[in-house]
C-alpha positions in Angstrom: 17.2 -50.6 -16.0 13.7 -50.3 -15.9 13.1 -50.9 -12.2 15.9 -48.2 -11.4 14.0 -46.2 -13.5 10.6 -46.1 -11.6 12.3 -46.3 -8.1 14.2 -42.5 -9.1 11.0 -41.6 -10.4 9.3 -43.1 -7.6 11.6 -41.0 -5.1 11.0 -37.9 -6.9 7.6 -38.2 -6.3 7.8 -39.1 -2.8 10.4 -35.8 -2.0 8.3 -33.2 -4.2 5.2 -34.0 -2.2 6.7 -33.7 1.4 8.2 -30.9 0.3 5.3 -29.2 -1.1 3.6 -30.1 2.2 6.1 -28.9 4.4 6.2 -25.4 2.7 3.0 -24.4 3.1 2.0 -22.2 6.0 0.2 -23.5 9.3 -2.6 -21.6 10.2 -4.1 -22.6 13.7 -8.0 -22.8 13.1 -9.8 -20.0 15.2 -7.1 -18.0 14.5 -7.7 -14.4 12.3 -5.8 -13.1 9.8 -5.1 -10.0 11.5 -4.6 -12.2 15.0 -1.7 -13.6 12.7 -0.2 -10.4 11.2 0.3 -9.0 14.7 1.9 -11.9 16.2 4.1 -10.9 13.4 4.7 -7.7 13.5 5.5 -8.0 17.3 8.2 -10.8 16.6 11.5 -10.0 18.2 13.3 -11.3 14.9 10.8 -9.4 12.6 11.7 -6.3 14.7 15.3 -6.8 14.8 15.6 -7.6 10.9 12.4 -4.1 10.4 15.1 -2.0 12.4 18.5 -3.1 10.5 16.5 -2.7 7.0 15.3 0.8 8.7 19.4 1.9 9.6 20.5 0.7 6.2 17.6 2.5 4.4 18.7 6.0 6.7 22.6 5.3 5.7 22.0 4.9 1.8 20.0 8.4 2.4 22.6 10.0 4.2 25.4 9.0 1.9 22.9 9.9 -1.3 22.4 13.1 0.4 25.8 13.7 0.5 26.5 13.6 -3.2 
């Protein structure tokens, strides 16, 4: 009981820490913070998901507008 104790606790460990690893961000070294930000900002996906949020945001208006 104790032994299958220690090896859940054991694999607990072993999962938080590669997942706390794997979550944090990579930053290439040499490479600024703005650098970064504007590779970004000029993301197709990040542009594609900036302009949906910016149609749903105008229809909400529209239809607030509207009464």
């Amino acid at each position: 009981m104790r032994n299958k104790i220690l090896l859940v606790v054991g694999v607990a460990f072993v999962a938080y820490v590669l997942g706390s690893r794997s979550a944090t961000v990579q930053i290439n070294k040499g490479e600024s913070v703005r650098h970064q930000l504007v590779r970004m900002w000029n993301d197709p996906k990040a542009r594609k998901q900036r302009h949906k949020a910016a149609e749903k945001a105008a229809n909400k208006a529209r239809k607030a507008l509207r009464g």
